[in-house]
C-alpha positions in Angstrom: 0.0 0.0 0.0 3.2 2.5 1.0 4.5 1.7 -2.3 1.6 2.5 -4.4 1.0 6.1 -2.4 4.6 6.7 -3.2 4.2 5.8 -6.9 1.1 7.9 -7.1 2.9 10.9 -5.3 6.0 10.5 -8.0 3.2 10.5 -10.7 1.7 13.2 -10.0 4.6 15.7 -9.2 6.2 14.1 -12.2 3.2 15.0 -14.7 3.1 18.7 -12.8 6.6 19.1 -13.2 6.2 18.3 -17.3 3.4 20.6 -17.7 5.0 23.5 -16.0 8.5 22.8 -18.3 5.8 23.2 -21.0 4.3 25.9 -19.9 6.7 28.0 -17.9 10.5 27.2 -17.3 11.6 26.3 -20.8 10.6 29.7 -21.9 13.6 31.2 -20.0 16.0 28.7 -22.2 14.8 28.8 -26.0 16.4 32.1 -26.6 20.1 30.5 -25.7 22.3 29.7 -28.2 23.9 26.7 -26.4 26.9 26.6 -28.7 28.8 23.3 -27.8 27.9 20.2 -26.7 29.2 21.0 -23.2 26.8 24.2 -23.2 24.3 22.0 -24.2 24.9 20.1 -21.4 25.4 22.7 -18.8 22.1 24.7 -19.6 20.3 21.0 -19.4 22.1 20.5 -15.6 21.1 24.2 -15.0 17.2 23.8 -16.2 17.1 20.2 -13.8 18.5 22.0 -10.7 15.6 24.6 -11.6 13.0 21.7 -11.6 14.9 20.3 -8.7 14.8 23.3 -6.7 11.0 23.7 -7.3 10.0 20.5 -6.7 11.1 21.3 -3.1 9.0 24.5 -3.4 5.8 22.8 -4.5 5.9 20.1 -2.8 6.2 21.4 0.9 2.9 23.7 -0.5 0.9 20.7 -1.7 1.3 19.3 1.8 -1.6 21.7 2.5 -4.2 19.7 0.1 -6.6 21.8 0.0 -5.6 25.4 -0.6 -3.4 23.6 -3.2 -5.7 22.1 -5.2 -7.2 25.8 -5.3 -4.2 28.0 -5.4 -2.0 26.0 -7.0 -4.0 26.2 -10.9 -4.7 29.8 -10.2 -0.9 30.7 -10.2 -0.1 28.0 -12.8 -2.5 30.4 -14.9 -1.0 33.5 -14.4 2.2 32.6 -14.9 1.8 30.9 -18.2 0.0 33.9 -19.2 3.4 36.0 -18.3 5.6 33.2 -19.8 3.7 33.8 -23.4 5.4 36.6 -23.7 8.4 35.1 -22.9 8.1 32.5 -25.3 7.2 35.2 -28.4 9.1 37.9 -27.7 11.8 37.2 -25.4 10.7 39.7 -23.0 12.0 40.0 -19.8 9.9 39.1 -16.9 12.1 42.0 -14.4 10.7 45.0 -12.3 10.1 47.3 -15.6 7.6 44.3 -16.7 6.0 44.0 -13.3 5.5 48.2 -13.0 3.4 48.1 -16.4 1.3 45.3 -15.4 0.4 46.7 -11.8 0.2 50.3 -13.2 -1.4 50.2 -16.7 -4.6 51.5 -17.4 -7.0 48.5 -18.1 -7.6 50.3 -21.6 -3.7 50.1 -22.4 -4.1 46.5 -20.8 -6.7 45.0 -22.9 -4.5 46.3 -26.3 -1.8 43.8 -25.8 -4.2 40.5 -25.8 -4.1 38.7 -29.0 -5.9 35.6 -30.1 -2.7 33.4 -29.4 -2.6 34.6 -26.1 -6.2 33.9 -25.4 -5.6 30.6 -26.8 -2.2 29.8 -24.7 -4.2 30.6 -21.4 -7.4 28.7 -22.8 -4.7 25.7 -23.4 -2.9 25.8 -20.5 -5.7 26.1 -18.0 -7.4 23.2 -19.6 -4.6 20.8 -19.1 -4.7 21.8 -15.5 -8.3 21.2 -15.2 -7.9 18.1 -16.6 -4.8 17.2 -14.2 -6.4 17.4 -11.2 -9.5 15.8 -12.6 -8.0 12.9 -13.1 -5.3 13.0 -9.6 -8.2 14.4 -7.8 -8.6 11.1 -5.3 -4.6 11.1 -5.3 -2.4 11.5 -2.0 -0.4 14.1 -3.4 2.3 14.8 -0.5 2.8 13.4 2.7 5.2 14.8 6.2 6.0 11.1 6.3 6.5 10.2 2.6 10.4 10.2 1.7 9.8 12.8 -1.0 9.3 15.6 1.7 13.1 14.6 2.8 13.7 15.1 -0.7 11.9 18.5 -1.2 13.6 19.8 1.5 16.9 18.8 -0.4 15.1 20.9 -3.1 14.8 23.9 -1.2 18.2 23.6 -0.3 19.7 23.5 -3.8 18.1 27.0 -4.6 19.9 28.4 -1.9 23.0 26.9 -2.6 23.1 27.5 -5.8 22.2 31.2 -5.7 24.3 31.7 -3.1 27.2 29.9 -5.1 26.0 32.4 -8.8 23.9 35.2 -7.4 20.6 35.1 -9.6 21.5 31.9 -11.0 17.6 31.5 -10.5 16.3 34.3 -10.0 16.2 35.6 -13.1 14.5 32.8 -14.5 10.6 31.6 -14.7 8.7 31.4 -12.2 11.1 32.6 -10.0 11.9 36.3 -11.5 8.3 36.8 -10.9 8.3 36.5 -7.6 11.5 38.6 -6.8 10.9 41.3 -8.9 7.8 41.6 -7.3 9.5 41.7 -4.4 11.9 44.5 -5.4 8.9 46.5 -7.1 7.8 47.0 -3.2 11.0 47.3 -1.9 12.4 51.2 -1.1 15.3 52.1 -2.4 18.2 52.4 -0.5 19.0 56.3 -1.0 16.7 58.8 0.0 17.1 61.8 -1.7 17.6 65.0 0.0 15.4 67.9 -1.5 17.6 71.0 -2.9 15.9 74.0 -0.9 18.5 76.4 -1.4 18.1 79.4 -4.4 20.2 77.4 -6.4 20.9 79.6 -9.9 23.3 80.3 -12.7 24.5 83.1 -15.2 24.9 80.9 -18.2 22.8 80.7 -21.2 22.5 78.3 -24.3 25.1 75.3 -21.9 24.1 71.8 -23.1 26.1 69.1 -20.9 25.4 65.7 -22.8 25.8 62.9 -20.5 26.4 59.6 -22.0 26.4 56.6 -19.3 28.5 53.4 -20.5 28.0 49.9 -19.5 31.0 47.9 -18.7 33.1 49.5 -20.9 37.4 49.4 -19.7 39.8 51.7 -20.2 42.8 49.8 -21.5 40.5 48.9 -24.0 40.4 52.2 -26.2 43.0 52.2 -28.7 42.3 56.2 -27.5 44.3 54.7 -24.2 47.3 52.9 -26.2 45.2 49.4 -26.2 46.7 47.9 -29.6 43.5 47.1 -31.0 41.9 49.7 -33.4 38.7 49.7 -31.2 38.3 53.7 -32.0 38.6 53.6 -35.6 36.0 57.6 -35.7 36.9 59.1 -32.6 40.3 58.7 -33.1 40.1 61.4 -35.9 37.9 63.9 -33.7 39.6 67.2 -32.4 38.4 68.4 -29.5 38.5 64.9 -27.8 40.4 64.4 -24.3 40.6 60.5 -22.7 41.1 59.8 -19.6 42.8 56.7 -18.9 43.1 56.5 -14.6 39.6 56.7 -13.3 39.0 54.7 -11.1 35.4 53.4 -9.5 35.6 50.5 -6.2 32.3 49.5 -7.6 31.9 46.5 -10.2 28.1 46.7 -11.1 25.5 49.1 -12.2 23.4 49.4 -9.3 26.2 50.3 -7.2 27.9 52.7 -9.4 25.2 54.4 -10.8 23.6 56.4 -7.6 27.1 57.2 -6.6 28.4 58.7 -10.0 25.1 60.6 -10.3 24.6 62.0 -6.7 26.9 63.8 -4.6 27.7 60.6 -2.6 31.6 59.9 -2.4 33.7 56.8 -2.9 34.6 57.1 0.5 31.3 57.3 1.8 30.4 54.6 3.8 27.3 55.8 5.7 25.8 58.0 3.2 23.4 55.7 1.0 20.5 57.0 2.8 21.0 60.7 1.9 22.3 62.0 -0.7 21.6 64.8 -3.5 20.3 63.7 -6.8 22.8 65.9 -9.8 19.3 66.5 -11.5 18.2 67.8 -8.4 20.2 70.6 -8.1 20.2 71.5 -12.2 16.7 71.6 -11.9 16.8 74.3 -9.0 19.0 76.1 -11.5 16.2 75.9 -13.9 18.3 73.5 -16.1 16.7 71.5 -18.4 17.4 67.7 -17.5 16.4 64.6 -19.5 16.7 61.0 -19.5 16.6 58.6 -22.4 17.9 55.0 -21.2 18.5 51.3 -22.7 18.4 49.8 -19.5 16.1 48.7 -17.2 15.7 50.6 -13.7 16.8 49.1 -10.9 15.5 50.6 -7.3 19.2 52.0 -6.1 18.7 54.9 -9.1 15.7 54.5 -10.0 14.8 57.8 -8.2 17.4 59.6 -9.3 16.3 59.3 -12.7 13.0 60.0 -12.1 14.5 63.4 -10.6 14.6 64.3 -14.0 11.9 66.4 -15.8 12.0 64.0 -18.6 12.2 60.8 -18.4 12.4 58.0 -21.6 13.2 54.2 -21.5 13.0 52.4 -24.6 12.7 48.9 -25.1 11.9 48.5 -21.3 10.9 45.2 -21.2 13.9 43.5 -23.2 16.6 43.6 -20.8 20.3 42.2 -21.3 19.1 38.9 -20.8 17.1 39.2 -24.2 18.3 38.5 -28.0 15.8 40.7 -29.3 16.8 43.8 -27.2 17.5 47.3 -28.9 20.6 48.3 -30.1 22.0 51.8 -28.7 21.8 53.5 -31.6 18.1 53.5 -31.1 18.4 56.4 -28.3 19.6 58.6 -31.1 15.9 58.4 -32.2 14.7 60.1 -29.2 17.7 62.7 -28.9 17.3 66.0 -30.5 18.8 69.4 -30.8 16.4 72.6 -30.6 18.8 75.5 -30.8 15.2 77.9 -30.9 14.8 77.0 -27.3 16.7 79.7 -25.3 18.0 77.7 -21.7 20.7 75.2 -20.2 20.1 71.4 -20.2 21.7 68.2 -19.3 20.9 65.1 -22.0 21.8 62.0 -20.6 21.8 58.9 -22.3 22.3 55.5 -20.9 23.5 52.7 -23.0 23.4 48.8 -22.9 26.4 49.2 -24.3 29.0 46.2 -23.4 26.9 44.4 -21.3 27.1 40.5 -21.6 25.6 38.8 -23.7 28.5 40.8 -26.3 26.8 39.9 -30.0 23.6 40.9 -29.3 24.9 45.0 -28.3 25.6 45.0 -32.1 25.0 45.2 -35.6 27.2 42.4 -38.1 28.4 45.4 -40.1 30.8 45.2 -36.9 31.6 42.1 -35.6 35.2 43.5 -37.2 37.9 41.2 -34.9 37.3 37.0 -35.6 36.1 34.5 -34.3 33.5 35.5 -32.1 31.6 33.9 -29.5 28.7 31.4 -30.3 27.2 30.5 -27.0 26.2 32.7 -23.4 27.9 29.9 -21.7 31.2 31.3 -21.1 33.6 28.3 -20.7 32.2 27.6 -24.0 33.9 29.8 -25.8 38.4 30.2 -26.2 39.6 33.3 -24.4 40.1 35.1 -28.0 36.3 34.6 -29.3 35.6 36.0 -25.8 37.8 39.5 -25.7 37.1 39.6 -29.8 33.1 39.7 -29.2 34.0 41.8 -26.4 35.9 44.7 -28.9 33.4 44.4 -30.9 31.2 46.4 -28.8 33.6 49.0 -28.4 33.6 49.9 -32.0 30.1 50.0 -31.7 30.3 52.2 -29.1 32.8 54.5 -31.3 30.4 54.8 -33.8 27.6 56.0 -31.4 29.6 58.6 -29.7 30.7 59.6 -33.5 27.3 60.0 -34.5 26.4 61.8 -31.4 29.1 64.3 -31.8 28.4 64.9 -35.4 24.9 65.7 -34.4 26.5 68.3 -31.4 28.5 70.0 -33.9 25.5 71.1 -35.8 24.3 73.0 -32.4 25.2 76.3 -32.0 24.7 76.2 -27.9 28.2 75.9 -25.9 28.0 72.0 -25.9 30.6 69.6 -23.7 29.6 65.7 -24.5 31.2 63.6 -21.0 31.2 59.8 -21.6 31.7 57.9 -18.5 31.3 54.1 -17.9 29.7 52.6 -14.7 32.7 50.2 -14.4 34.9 47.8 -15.8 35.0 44.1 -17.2 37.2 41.3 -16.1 37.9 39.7 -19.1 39.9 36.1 -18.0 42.6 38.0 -15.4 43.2 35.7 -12.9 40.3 33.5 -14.5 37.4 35.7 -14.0 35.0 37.1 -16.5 32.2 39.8 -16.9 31.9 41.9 -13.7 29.8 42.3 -10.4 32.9 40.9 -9.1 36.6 41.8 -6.7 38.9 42.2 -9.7 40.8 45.1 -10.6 40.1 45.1 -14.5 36.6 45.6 -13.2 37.4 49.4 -11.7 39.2 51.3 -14.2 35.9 52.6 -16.7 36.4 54.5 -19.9 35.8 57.9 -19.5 36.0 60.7 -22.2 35.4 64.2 -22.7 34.7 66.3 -26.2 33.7 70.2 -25.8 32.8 72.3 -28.8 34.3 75.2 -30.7 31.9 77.7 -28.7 32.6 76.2 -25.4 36.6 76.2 -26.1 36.2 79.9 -27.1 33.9 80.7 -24.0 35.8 78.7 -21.4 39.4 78.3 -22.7 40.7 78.2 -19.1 38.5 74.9 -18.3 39.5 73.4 -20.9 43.0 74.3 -20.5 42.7 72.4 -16.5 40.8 70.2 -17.8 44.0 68.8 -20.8 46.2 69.3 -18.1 44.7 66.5 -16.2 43.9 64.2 -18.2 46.5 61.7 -17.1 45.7 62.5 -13.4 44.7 59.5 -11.5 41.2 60.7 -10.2 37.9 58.6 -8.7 34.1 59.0 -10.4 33.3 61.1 -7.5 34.7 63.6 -10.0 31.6 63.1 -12.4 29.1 65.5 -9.9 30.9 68.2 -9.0 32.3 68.7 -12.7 29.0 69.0 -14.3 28.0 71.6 -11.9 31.0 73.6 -12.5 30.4 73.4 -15.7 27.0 75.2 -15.3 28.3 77.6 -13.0 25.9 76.7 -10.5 25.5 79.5 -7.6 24.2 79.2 -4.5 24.8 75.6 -3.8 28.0 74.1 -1.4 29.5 71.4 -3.9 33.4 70.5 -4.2 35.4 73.0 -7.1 38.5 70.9 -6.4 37.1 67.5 -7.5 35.8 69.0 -10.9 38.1 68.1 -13.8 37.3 71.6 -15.2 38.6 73.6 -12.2 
């Protein structure tokens, strides 16, 4: 009798498990190219330690017969109906995704269903029904069974996995769903200080253009001495400086970002909770400030970009993760020059720029250093496809900072263009790879600098400092208090000395 309960109970969890690979987790894994036979294999052990981990999950809840025979089909429901999109457009199931859906109008809502959607749900809910119709007299889960010692082994192996790859996980179906839930109701960790000084400035017609990098290293830039052509266009601009020694002690964008963009110091250790938002004080100044990003927000920044007065994201719900997101050169669409508008603005524009995975940040027209990679799994791929995919980008990202500068030399405003990167990328030193890591490699970003003919001729002493330093070792703490002196902002305490201008 104990051993048919126990086949029964493998049965069932067994037949679950296929519908919601079906259904669900195999939409996180059809977008991959595998490469390699071992990537085929890894990506197989990684989507069996998924299962693995919520077989745990499930089963411990279907001890509670019940509410899981109720619950259990509602959820299996919603979830496929997220996972459709997954499937069909490789969209990313992150906090952007889970904004729209608890914070569109049920008018916007109703737009985005589609007959194949209707007829995934319709599909999917009808193979629950008929599930539990037919293990509806089944013992599902038992305390005493020796799957619960299992499931508990389950739960265990998420844990140790994650904690072994941070997001390993998380970032997949179901799971994503429920953590970026989690982090939509999370605050953020910096609260923003309000600006309530008289904060003003005697210049007219200033545009700052901001351009934010993603993992983008200095030694990289043929610009720096790397031996690579990697800056085949801004190599011929004048009017270019590079700065080769910055230096950031943070290795991923939701660290770097709220520190280069508020007034918080490298050397802060207590200050996460209060700090002053850039946009914040440019907007006291009656600065113009805009925002038009290829990323997804995370909660550390999130406010600061909303400090903005305009805000864009395009492409918000393909992040890295996805092969179909947009390339960079797409936020040139939504970046324009209006010299008939009298005023001072700050443009920033935040890329996707060298973000793994490396082939999908560009077009083939410049996949210009061979081979390249073939597969996300990393230990798939020799060292050389790996740094050549990874160069790749970086001509990309010459190209768009060409093509932004073209389109700034057309303005007649006093225009200064600072690019900056959030941080590095380890690329094999000492075995490592990509970032969000300890390594070295990872805290030395790109950072450039290209000023106008009108600015030279209207500042020629900041630009003058500004040469001379340009092999100075300095930190991104610099990146505040430089735009600020460059709007010769009044009225408002902020540090002359750090400002690569002064």
């Amino acid at each position: 009798m104990e051993k048919l309960k126990l086949k029964q109970e493998i049965k069932f969890h067994f037949v679950l498990h296929i519908l919601m690979a079906a259904f669900i987790t195999i939409a996180s894994y059809v977008h991959l190219p595998f490469g390699s036979f071992k990537g085929n294999l890894i990506y197989f052990a990684h989507f069996l330690l998924l299962h693995f981990s919520l077989f745990g999950f499930i089963y411990i809840f279907s001890l509670f017969h019940k509410i899981f025979r109720v619950l259990f089909p509602i959820i299996f429901v919603m979830v496929t109906s997220l996972s459709f999109w997954v499937y069909t457009q490789d969209l990313t199931i992150g906090v952007g995704m889970i904004q729209a859906i608890l914070e569109t109008n049920l008018d916007i809502a109703i737009d985005t269903i589609s007959f194949q959607l209707i007829l995934f749900i319709l599909f999917s809910t009808g193979c629950m029904v008929l599930f539990f119709r037919f293990y509806r007299k089944s013992k599902i889960s038992s305390i005493k069974s020796p799957l619960f010692l299992i499931a508990i082994l389950g739960v265990s192996t998420f844990f140790i996995i994650e904690n072994y790859k941070f997001d390993a996980f998380k970032n997949r179906l179901p799971y994503n769903i429920y953590f970026n839930t989690i982090k939509y109701f999370d605050k953020p960790n910096i609260q923003l200080k309000e600006v309530h000084q008289q904060v003003f400035t005697n210049e007219e017609n200033v545009h700052i253009v901001l351009v934010v990098g993603e993992s983008v290293r200095a030694d990289h830039l043929s610009l720096n001495g790397y031996a690579r052509n990697t800056n085949p266009l801004l190599s011929q601009q004048k009017n270019l400086i590079s700065f080769s020694k910055v230096f950031t002690p943070f290795t991923f964008t939701a660290q770097s970002l709220p520190q280069i963009l508020t007034d918080i110091s490298i050397d802060d250790k207590e200050r996460y909770k209060d700090a002053t938002s850039l946009y914040t004080v440019l907007n006291k100044a009656s600065f113009a400030t805009e925002w038009i990003g290829n990323q997804s927000l995370e909660k550390s920044y999130k406010d600061i970009i909303y400090s903005n007065t305009s805000k864009l994201i395009i492409d918000q719900f393909h992040s890295f993760l996805s092969f179909k997101k947009e390339k960079d050169l797409a936020l040139l669409d939504h970046f324009s020059l209006d010299d008939s508008l009298v005023g001072n603005k700050i443009s920033t524009l935040h890329m996707i720029g060298s973000h793994w995975y490396y082939n999908t940040r560009i077009t083939s027209d410049f996949g210009h250093f061979r081979p390249i990679i073939t597969s996300k799994y990393l230990y798939s791929s020799t060292k050389e496809a790996l740094i050549n995919s990874y160069d790749n980008t970086l001509v990309y990202l010459d190209n768009f900072l060409n093509v932004v500068i073209e389109k700034l030399k057309k303005s007649s405003k006093k225009t200064v263009l600072i690019y900056i990167s959030d941080h590095g990328e380890t690329l094999g030193e000492d075995g490592k790879w990509l970032h969000a890591q300890e390594h070295e490699a990872s805290k030395n970003p790109a950072m450039l600098v290209w000023f106008s003919d009108n600015f030279e001729k209207r500042y020629p002493l900041k630009i003058r400092q500004m040469k001379a330093k340009k092999k100075d070792s300095i930190t991104t703490d610099f990146l505040f208090h430089s735009v600020l002196d460059l709007g010769n902002i009044e009225n408002f305490k902020y540090q002359k000395e750090q400002s690569i201008f002064n």
